[in-house]
C-alpha positions as CSV (number, residue, x, y, z in Angstrom):
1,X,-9.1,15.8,21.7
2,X,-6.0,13.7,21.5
3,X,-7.7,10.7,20.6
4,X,-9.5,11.8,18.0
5,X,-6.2,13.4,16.4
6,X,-4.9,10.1,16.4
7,X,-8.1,8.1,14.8
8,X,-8.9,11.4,12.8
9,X,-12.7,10.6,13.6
10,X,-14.8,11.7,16.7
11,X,-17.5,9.2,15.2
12,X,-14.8,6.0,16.3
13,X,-14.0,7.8,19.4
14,X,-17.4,8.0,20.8
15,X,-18.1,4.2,19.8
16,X,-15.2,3.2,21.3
17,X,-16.8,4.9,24.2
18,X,-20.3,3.5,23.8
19,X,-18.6,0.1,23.9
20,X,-16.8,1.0,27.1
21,X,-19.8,1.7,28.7
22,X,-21.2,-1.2,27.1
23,X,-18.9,-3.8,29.0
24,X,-18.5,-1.9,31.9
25,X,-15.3,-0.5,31.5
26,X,-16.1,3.1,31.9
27,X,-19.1,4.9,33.8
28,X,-21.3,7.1,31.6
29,X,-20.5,10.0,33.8
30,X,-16.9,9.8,32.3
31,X,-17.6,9.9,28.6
32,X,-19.4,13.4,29.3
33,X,-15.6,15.1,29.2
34,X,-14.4,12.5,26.3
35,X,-17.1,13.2,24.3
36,X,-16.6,17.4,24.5
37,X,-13.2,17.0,23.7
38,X,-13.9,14.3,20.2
39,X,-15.8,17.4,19.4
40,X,-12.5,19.9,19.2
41,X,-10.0,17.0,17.9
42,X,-12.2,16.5,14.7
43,X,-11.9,20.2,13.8
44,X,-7.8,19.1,13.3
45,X,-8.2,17.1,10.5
46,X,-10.8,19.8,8.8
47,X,-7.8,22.5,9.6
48,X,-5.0,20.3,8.2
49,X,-7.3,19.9,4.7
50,X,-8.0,23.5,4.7
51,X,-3.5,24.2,4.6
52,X,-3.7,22.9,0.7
53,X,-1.4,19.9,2.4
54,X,-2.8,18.1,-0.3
55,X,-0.4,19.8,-2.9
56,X,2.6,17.6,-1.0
57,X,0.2,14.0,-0.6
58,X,2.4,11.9,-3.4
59,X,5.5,13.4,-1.4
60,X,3.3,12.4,2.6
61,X,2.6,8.7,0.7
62,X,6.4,8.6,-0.6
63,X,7.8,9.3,2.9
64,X,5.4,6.8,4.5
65,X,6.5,4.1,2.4
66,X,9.7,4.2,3.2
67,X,9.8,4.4,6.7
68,X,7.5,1.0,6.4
69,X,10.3,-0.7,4.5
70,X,13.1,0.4,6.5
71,X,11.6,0.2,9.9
72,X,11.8,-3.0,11.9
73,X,9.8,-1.9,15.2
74,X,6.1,-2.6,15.0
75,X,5.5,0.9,16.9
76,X,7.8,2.8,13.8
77,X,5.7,0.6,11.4
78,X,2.4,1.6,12.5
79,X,3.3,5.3,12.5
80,X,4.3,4.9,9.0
81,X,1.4,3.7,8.1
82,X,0.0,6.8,9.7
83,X,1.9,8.6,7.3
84,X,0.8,6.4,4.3
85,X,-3.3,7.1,5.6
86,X,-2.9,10.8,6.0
87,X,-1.1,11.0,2.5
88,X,-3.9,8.8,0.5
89,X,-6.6,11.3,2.8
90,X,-5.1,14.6,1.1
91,X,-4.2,12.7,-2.5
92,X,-8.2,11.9,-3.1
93,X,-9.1,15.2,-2.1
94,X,-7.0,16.6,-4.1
95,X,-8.1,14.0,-7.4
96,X,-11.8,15.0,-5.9
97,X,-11.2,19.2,-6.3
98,X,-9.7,19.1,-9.6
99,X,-12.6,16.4,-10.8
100,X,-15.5,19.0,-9.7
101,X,-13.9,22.3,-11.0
102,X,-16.0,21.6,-14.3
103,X,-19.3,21.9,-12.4
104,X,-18.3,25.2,-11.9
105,X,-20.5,26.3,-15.0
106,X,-23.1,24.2,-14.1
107,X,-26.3,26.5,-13.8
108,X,-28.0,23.3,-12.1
109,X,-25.4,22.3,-9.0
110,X,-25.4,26.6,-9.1
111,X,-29.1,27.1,-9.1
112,X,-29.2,23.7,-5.9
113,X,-26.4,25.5,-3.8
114,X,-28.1,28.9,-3.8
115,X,-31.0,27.2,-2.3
116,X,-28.9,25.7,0.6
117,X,-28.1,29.6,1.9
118,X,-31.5,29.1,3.8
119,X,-30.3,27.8,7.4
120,X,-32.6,25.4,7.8
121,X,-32.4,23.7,4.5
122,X,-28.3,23.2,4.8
123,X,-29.0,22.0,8.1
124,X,-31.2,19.7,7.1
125,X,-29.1,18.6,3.9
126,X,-25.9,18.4,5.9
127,X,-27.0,16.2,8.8
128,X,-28.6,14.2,6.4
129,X,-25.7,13.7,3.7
130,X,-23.0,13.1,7.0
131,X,-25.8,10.4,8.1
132,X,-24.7,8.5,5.1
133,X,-21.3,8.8,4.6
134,X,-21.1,8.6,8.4
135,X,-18.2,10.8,8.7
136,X,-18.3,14.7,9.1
137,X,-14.5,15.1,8.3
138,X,-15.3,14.0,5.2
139,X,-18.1,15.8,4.8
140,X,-16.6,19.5,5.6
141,X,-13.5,18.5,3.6
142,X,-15.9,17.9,0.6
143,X,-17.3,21.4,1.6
144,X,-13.7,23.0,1.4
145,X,-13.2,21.9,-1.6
146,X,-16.4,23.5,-2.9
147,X,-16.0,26.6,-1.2
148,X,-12.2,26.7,-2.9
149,X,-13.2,26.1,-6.5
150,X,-16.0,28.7,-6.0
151,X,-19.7,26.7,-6.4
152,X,-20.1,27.1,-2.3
153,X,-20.7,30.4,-0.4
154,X,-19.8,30.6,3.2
155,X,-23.4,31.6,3.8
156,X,-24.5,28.0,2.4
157,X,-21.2,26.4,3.8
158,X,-21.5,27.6,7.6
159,X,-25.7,25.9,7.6
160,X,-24.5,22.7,6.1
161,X,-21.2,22.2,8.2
162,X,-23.9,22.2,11.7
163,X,-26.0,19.9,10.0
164,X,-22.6,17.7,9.1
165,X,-22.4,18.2,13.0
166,X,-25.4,16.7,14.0
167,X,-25.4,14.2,11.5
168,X,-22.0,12.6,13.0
169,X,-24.3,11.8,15.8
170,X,-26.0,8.8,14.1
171,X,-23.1,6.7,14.3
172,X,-22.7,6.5,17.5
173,X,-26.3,5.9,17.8
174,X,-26.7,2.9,15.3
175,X,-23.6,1.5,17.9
176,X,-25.3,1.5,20.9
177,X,-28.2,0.0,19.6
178,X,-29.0,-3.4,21.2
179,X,-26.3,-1.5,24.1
180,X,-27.4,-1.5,27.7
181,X,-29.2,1.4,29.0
182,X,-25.3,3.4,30.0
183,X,-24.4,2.8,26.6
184,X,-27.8,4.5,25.1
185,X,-27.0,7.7,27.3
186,X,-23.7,8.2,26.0
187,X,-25.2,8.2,22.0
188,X,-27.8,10.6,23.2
189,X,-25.7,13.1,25.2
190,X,-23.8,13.2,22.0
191,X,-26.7,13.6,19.7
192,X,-27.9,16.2,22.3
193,X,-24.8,18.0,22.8
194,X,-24.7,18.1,18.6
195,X,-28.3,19.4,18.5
196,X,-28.6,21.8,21.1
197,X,-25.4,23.3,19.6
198,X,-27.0,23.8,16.4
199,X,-30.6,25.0,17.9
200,X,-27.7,27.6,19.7
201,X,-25.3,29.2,16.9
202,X,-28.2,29.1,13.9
203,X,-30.0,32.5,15.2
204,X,-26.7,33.9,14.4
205,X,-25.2,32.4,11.8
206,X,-25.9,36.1,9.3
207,X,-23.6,38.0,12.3
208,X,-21.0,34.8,12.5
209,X,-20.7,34.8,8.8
């Protein structure tokens, strides 16, 4: 959970962990545990989007910046760069809600999210759209903002945030391809862990909404 707080990805985390496994550095047995966890720690960065922090990002950059020109420590610099990342994260979401909010009368984009309401179909379109931008955190905060300037319902968001779920899964797998057998198994317990999930929660996905 920790790790992936810190590299606000559980895509890198579970890399980092095929490579482990790749060079022998870790047994497959112990990603099982790491891999649960990358799992929770990605939800942070979806909660911190979903606190409006973006309404203090110039402020997040601003405060970065100068702890990078006034800090001497490599350790105090690299947190300030943190700072500077997480700042420029909630500043183009931000730029990105107030650029949609005119698609909001858009009978089209309307008439295309109704359609996702069917489980399977956002399932399908999520995993599929997180495949290529190869990052769920992204994908869900795209999702918030949706949901915030009205074009997304929480019956269309909840379908398409599993599929953004199982979709993370193909990074690690494109990694460990070419990997050692170990290295294989730890991409497919997280794709399975990822699918079986979904398979689990979408039967009730009318009572959870």
């Amino acid at each position: 959970i920790f790790a992936t707080m810190v590299f606000q990805s559980s895509s890198a985390t579970t890399v980092m962990l095929v490579s482990f496994v790749n060079s022998r550095l870790m047994k497959f047995a112990g990603t099982i545990g790491i891999i649960l966890g990358a799992a929770v720690g990605a939800t942070i960065t979806i909660q911190l989007i979903a606190f409006r922090l973006a309404d203090y990002a110039l402020s997040v950059i601003a405060l970065g910046f100068l702890l990078y020109v006034i800090s001497k420590q490599p350790k105090l610099r690299s947190i300030s760069l943190t700072v500077i990342g997480f700042g420029i994260l909630f500043l183009g979401m931000n730029l990105m809600s107030q650029s949609i909010e005119p698609l909001r009368t858009s009978q089209g984009i309307i008439s295309i999210l109704l359609h996702l309401e069917n489980p399977w179909a956002g399932i399908l379109v999520g995993a599929l759209l997180t495949a290529l931008i190869q990052s769920s955190s992204a994908f869900i905060g795209i999702l918030i903002i949706l949901a915030g300037q009205g074009l997304l319902s929480l019956d269309a968001s909840v379908p398409l945030m599993i599929g953004a779920n199982i979709g993370t899964a193909i990074t690690a797998i494109i990694a460990s391809s070419g990997g050692s057998r170990e290295s294989k198994q730890v991409a497919l317990a997280h794709t399975l862990f990822k699918v079986i999930g979904a398979l689990i929660i979408v039967w009730f996905i009318p009572w959870f909404v």
